[in-house]
TIFIBA-318250 format. One record per residue (C-alpha): residue in three letters; residue number from 1; z, y, x; chain. Coordinates in nm, 4 decimals, m for minus. Last residue first. Layout:
// residues N
PT	kolti	torfi	w	v	u	mardo
PT	ALA	NUM	Z	Y	X	A
...
//
This chain:
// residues 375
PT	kolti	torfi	w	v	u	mardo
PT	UNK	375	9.7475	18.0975	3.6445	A
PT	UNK	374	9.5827	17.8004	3.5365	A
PT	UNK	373	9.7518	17.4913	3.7272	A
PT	UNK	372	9.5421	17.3679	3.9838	A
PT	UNK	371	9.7937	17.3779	4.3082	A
PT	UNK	370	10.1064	17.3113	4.1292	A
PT	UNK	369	9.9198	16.9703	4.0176	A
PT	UNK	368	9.8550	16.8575	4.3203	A
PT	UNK	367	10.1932	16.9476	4.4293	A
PT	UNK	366	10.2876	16.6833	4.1362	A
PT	UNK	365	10.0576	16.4048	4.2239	A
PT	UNK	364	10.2114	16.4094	4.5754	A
PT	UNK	363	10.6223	16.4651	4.4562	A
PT	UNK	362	10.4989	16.1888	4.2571	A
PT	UNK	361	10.3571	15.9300	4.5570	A
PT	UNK	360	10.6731	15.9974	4.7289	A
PT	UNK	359	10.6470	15.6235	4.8396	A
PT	UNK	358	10.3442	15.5187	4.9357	A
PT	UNK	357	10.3285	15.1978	5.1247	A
PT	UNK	356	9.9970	15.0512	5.3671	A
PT	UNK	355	10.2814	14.9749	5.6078	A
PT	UNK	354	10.4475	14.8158	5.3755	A
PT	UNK	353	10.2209	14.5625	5.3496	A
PT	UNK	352	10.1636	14.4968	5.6712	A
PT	UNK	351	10.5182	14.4686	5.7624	A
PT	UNK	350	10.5377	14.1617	5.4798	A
PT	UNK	349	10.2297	13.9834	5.6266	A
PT	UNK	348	10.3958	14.0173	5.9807	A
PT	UNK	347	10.6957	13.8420	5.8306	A
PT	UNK	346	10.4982	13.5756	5.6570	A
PT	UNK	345	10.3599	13.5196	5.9405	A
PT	UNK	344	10.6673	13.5156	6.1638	A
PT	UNK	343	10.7965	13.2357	5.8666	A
PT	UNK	342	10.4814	12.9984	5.9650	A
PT	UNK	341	10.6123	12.6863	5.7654	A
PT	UNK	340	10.6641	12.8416	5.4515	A
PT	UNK	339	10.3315	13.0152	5.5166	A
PT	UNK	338	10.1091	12.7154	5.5625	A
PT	UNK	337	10.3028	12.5446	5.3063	A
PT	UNK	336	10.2076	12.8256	5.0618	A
PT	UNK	335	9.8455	12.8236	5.1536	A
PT	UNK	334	9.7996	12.4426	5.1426	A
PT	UNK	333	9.9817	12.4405	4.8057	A
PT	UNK	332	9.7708	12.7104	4.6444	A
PT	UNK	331	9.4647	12.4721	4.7566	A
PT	UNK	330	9.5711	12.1553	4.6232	A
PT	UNK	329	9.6514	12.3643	4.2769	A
PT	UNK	328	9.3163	12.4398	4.2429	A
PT	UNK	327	9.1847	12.8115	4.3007	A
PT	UNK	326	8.8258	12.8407	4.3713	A
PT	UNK	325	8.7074	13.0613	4.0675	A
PT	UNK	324	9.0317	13.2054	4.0545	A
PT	UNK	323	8.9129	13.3869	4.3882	A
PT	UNK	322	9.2409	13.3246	4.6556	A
PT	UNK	321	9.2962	13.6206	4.7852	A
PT	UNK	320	9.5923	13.6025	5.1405	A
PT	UNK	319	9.7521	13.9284	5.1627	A
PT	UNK	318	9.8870	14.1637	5.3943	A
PT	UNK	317	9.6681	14.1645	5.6718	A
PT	UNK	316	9.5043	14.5065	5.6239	A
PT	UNK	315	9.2005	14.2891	5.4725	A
PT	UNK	314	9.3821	14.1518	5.2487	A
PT	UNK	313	9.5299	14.3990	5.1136	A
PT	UNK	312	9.2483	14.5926	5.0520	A
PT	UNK	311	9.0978	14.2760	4.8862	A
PT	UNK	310	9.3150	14.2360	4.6587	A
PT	UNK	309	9.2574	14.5361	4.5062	A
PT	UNK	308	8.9098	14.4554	4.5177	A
PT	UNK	307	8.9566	14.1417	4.3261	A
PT	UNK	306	9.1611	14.3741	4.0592	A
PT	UNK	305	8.8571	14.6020	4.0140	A
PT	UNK	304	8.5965	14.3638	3.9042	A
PT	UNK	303	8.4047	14.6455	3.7257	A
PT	UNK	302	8.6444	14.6080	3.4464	A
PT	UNK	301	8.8886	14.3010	3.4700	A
PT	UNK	300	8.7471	13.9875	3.3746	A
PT	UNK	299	8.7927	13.7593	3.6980	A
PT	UNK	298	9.1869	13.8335	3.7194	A
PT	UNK	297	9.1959	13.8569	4.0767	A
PT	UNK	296	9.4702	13.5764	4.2306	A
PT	UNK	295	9.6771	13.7000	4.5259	A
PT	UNK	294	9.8884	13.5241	4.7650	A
PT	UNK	293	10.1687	13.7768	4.8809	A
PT	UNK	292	10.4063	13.9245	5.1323	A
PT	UNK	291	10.6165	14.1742	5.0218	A
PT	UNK	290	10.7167	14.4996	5.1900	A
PT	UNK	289	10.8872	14.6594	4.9038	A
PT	UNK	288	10.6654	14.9974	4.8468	A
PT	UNK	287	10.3750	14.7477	4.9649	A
PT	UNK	286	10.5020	14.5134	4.6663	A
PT	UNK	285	10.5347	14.7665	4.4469	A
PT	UNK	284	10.1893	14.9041	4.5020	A
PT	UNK	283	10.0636	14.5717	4.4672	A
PT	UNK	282	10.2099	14.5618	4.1615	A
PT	UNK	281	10.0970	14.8605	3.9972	A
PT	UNK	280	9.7333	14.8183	4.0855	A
PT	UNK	279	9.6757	14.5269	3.9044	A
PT	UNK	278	9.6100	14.1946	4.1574	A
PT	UNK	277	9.7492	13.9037	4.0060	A
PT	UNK	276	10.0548	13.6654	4.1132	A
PT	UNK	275	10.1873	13.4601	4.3626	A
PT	UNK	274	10.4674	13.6709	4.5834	A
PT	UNK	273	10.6208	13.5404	4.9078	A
PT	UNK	272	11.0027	13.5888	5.0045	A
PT	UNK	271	11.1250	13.7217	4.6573	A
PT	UNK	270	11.5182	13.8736	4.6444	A
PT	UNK	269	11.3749	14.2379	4.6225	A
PT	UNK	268	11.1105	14.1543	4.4073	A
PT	UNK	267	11.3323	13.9666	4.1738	A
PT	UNK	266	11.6223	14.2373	4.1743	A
PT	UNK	265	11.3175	14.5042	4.1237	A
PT	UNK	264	11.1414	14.3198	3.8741	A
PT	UNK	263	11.4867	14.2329	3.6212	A
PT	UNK	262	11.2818	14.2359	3.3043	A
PT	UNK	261	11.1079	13.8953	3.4207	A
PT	UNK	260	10.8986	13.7350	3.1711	A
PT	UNK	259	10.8838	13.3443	2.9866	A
PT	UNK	258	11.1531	13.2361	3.3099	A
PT	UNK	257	11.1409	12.9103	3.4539	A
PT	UNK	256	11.3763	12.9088	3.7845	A
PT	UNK	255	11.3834	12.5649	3.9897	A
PT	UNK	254	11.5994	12.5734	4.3060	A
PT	UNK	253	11.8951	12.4906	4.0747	A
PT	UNK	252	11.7401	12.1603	3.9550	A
PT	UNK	251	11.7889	12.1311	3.5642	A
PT	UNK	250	11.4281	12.0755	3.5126	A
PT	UNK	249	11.3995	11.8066	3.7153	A
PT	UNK	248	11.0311	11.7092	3.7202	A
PT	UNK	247	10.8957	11.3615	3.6296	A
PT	UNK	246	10.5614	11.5113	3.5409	A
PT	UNK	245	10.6536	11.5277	3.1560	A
PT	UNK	244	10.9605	11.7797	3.2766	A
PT	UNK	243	10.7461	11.9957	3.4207	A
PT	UNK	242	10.5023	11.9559	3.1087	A
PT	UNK	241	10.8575	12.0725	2.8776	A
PT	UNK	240	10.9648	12.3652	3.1356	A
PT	UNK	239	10.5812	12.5186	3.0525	A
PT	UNK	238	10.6145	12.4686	2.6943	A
PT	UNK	237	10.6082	12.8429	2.6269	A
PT	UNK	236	10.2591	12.9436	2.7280	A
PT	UNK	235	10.1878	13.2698	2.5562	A
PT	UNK	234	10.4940	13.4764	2.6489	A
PT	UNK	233	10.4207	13.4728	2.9952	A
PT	UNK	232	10.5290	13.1924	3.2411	A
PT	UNK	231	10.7370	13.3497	3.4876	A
PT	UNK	230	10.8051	13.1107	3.7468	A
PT	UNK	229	11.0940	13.1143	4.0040	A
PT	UNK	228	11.1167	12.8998	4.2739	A
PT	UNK	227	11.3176	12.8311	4.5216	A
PT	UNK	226	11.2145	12.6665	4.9208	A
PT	UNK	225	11.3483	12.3254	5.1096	A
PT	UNK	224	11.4271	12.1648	4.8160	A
PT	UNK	223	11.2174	11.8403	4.8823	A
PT	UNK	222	11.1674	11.7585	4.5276	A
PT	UNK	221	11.0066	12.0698	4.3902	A
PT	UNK	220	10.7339	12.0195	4.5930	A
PT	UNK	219	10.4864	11.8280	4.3958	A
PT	UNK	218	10.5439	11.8961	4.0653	A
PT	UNK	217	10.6261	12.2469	4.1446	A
PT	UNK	216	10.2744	12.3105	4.3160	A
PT	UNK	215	10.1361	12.1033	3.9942	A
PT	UNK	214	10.2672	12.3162	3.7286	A
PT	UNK	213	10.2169	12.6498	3.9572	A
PT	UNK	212	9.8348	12.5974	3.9275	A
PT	UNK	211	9.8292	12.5516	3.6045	A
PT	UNK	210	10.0319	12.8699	3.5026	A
PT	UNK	209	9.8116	13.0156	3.7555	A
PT	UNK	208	9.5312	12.9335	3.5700	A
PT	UNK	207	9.6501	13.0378	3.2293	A
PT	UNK	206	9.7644	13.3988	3.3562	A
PT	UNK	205	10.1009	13.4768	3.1733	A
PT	UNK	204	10.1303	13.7130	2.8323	A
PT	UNK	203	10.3515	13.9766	3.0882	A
PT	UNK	202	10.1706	13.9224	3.3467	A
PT	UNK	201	10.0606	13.6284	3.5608	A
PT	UNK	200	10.3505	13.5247	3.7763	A
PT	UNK	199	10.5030	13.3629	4.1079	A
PT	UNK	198	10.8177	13.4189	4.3232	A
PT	UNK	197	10.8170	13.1931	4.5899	A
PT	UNK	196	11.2203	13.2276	4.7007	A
PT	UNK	195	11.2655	13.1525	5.0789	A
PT	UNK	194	11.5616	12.8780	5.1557	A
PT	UNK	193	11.9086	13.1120	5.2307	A
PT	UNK	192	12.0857	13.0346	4.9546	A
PT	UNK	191	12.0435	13.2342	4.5509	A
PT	UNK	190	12.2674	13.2855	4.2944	A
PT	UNK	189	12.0233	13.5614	4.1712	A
PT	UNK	188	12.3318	13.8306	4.2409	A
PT	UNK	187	12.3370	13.7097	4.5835	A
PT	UNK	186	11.9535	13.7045	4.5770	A
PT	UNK	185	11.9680	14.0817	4.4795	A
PT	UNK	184	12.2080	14.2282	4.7189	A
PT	UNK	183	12.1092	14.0747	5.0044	A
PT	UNK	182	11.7573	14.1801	4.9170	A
PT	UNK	181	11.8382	14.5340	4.8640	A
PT	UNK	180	11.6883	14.7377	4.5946	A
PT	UNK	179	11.6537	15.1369	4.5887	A
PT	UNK	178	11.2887	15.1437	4.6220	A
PT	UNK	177	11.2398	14.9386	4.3689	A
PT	UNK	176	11.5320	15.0770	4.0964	A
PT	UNK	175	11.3258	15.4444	4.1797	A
PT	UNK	174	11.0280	15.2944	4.0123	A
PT	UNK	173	10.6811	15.3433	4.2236	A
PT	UNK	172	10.4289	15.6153	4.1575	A
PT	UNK	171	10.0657	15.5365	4.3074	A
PT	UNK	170	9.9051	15.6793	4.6073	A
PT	UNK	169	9.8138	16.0401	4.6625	A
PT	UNK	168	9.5129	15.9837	4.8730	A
PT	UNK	167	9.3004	16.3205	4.7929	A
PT	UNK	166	8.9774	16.3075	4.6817	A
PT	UNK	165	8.7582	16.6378	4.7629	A
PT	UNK	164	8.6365	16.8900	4.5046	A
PT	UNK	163	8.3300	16.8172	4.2320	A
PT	UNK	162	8.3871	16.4285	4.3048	A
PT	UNK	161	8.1347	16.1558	4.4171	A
PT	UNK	160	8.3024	15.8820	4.3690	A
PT	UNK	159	8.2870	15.5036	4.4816	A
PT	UNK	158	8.3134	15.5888	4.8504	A
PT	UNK	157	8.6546	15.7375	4.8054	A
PT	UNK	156	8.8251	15.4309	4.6414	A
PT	UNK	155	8.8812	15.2707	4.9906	A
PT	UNK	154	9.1514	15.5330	5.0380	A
PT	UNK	153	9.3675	15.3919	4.7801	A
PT	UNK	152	9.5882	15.5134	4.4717	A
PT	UNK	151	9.3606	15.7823	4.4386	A
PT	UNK	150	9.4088	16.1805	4.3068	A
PT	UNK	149	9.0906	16.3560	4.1664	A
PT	UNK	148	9.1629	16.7400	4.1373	A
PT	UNK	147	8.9375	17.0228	3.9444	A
PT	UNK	146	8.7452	16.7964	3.6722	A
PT	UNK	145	8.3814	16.7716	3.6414	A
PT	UNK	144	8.1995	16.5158	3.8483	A
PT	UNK	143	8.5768	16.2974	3.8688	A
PT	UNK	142	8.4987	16.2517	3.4823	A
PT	UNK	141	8.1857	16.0281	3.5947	A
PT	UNK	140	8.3728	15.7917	3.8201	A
PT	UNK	139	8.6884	15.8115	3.6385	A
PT	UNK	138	8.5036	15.6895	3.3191	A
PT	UNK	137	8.3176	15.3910	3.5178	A
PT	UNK	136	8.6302	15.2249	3.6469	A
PT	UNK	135	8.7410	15.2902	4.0236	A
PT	UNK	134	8.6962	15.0030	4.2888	A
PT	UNK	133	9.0387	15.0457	4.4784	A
PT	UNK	132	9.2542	15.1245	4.1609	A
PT	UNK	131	9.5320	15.3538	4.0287	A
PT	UNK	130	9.2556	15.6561	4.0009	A
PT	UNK	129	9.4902	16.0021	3.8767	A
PT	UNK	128	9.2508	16.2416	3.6972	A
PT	UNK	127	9.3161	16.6174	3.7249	A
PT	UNK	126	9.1791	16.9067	3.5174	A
PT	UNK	125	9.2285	17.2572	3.5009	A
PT	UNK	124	9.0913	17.4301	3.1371	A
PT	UNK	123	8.7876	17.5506	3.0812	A
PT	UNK	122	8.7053	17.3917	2.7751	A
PT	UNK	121	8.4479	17.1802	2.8841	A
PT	UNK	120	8.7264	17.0157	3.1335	A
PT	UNK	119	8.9465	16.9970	2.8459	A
PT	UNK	118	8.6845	16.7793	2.6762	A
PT	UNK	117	8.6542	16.5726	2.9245	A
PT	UNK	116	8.9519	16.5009	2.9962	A
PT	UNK	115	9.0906	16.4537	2.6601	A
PT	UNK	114	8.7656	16.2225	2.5528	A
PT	UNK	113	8.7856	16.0241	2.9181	A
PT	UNK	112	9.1611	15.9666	2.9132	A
PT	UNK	111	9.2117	15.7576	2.5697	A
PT	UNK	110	8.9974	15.4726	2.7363	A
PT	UNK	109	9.2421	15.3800	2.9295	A
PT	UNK	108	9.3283	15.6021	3.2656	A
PT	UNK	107	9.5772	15.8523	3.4047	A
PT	UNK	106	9.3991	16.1769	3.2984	A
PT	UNK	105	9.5625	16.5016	3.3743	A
PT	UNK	104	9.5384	16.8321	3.1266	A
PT	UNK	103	9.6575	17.1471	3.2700	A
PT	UNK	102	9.8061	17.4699	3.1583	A
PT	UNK	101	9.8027	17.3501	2.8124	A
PT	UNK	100	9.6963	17.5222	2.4597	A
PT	UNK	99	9.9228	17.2921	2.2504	A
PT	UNK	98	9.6799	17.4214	1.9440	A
PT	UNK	97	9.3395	17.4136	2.1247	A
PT	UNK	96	9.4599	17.0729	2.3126	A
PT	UNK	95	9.5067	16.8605	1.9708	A
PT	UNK	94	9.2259	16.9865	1.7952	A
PT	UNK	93	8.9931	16.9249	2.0517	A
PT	UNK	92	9.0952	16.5556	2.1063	A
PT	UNK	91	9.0638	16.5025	1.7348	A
PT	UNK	90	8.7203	16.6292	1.7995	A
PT	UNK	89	8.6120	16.4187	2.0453	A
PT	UNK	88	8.8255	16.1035	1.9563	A
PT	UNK	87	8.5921	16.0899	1.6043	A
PT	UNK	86	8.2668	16.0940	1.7261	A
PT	UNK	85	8.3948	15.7934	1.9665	A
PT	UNK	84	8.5792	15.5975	1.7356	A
PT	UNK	83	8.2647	15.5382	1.5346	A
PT	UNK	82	8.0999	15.3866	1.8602	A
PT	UNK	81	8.4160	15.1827	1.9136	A
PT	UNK	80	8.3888	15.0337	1.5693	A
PT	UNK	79	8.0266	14.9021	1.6299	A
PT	UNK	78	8.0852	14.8065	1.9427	A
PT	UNK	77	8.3851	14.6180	1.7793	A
PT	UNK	76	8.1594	14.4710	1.5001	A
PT	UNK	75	7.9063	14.3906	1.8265	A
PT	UNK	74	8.1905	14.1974	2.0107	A
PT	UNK	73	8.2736	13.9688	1.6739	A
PT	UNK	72	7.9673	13.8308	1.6123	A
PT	UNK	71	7.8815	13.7758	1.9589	A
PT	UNK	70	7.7970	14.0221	2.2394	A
PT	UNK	69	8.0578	13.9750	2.5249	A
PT	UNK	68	8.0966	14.3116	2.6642	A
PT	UNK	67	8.3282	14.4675	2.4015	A
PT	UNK	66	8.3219	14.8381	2.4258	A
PT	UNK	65	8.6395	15.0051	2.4580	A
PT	UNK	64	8.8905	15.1507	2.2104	A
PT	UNK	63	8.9570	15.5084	2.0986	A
PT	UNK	62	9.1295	15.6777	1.7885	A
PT	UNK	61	9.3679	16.0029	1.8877	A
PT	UNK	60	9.7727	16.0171	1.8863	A
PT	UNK	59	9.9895	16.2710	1.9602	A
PT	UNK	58	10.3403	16.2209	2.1980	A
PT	UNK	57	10.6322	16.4478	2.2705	A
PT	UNK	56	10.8178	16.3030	2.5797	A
PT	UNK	55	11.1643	16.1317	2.5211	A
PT	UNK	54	11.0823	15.8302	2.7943	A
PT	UNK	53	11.1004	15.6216	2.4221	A
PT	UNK	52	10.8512	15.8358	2.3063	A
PT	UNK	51	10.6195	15.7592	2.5435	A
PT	UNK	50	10.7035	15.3931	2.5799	A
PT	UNK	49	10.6376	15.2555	2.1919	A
PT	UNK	48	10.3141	15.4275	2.1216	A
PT	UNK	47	10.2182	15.3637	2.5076	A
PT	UNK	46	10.2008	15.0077	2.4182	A
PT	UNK	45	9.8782	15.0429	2.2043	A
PT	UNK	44	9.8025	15.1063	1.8355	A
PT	UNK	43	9.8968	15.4375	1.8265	A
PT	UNK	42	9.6485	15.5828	2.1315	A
PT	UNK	41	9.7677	15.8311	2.3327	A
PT	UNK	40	9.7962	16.1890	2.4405	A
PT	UNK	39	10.1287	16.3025	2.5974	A
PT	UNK	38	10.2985	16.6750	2.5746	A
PT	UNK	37	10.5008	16.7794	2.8392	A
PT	UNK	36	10.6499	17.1269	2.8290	A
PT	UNK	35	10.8044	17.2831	3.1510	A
PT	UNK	34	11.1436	17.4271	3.1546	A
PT	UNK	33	11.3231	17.2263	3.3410	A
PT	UNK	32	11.0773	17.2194	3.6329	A
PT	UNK	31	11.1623	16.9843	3.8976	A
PT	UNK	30	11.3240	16.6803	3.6752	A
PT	UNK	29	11.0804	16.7599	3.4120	A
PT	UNK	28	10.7897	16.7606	3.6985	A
PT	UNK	27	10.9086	16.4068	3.8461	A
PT	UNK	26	10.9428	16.2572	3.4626	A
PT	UNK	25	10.6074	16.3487	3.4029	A
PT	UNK	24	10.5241	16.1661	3.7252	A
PT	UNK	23	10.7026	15.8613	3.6287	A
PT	UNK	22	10.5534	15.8548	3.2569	A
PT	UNK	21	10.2154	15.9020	3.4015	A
PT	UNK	20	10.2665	15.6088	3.6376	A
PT	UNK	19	10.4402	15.3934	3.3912	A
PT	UNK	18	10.1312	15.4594	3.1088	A
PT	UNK	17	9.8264	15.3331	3.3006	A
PT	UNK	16	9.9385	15.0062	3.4770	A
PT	UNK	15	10.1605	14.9752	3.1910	A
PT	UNK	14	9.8860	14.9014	2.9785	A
PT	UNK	13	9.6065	15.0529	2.6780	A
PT	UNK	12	9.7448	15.4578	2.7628	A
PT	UNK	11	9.7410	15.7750	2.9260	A
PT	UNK	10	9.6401	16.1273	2.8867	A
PT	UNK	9	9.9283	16.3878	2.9847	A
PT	UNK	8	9.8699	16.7238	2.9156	A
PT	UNK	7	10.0856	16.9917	3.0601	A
PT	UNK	6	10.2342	17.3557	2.9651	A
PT	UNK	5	10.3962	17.5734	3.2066	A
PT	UNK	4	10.7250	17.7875	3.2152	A
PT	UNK	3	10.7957	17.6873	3.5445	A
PT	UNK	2	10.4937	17.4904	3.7165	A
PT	UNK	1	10.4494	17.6314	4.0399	A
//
């Protein structure tokens, strides 16, 4: 039980990392009134704005990751990120000797190894949560020493060699997700009966998929047999302008250009095929929601985690991967016709996914964390 205890929360860098802490903090508040939560962050990153926002207490240390490309600029941050390093060790220290927690948990970015670590040296229970497939170097040597390692997917097991067996927790999902009803959602999205393709890159947009929508719009936007709606990113705002360059109506109903979607859940909900990335979080949500979806691996991410991603859900069935190294827009096209036209596919595709759902993936990570606590 955790009445009366104290907790560590290390999480930061992206929402991948922070929403998934912040939903299973919010799990043990909502169990155990009387629990203190403290968060460990970074201040320059997005979890300086969320964590306090979700009303949990938040301290910062300094840590960034190494730069792999070794120009000018990559070595000065090596250089920086080596200095940050002494430092996050002992700031680290100082933070958990005077909130003296119960347990610590890691839920990824760099800011998780020095806390975890460092708790884990000071006796204290430790827990890392793994959100990916192919897990990231500092999960695969902090799951040596700490007492729990929780996974998003079972294929992550025979990447780590953990002091106590991995447990399959999954990943926390939103509540609004879970709770969404198509019917609901594409009535309130003005929506007919055609499929929506719902496509994306994040909340700065992917470039290639930004260029591969163009052209799939551009060339199929005229027959109105499906909807669209394309969320550009923040870095690519003269996406409605080329449409319109390559003769395309911009003002068409079935045609929805949006820089970011806030709304997820109505969108999900509403969405008949998904074209997007492969971070952790969102194929969760789309399992959670039963989604079907064509999936493009960002080819940069650590360790090559999001192709692997993919590649769980692909090989359940769910997904079709499409390497961005071999995406053109000719063959995005042939996969979403192919589906468009094969709507029992699609449908299979969708059961698939949700077969491979979690959904009480907190009430998991939290009995986990019942089970470790220092008594």
């Amino acid at each position: 039980m955790l009445n009366g205890k104290k907790l560590i929360f290390a999480a930061g860098g992206t929402g991948g990392h922070i929403n998934p802490a912040l939903a299973v903090a919010g799990e043990v508040r909502r169990k155990y009134p009387d629990v203190q939560i403290l968060f460990i962050g970074t201040a320059e990153k997005m979890e300086a704005r969320l964590v306090p926002a979700a009303g949990f207490d938040f301290k910062t240390i300094q840590i960034s990751g190494f730069n792999r490309v070794l120009n000018l600029n990559g070595i000065k941050q090596n250089i920086k990120t080596l200095s940050h390093l002494l430092k996050s060790a002992s700031q680290a220290k100082k933070i958990i000797k005077d909130f003296d927690p119960d347990v610590v948990i890691g839920f990824g970015g760099y800011v998780s190894g020095p806390v975890v670590r460092v708790a884990a040296k000071l006796g204290i229970p430790t827990a890392i949560h793994e959100q990916n497939a192919f897990p990231g170097v500092t999960n695969k040597a902090l799951a040596k020493m700490v007492d729990a390692v929780m996974l998003t997917a079972e294929q992550a097991k025979q990447y780590m060699q953990p002091k106590n067996p991995a447990i399959v927790t999954g990943l926390p999902i939103r509540g609004e997700l879970l709770e969404a009803d198509r019917d609901v959602a594409r009535a309130e999205l003005g929506l007919d009966e055609k499929p929506l393709i719902l496509s994306m890159g994040g909340s700065l947009g992917a470039r290639a998929i930004n260029e591969a929508m163009l052209e799939v719009i551009a060339n199929r936007w005229q027959g109105n047999n499906c909807w669209f709606m394309h969320a550009t990113g923040k870095d690519c705002k003269d996406f409605p302008e080329r449409l319109s360059e390559k003769g395309v109506d911009t003002e068409n109903k079935h045609i929805i250009i949006r820089d970011y979607i806030d709304d997820m859940a109505r969108c999900l909900a509403a969405a008949d095929l998904v074209v997007c990335r492969a971070g952790a979080s969102s194929l969760s949500e789309f399992q959670a929601m039963g989604k079907p979806s064509i999936l493009i691996p960002y080819p940069f991410a650590t360790e090559n985690h999001q192709f692997h991603n993919a590649k769980a859900l692909s090989d359940k069935g769910a997904a079709i991967v499409i390497e961005e190294k071999d995406l053109t827009p000719a063959l995005l096209m042939q996969h979403i016709d192919t589906l468009l036209e094969s709507p029992g596919r699609l449908g299979e595709m969708g059961k698939a996914a949700k077969a491979m759902a979690v959904t009480d993936a907190q009430q998991r990570i939290v009995e986990v964390l019942c089970k470790i606590v220092r008594k």
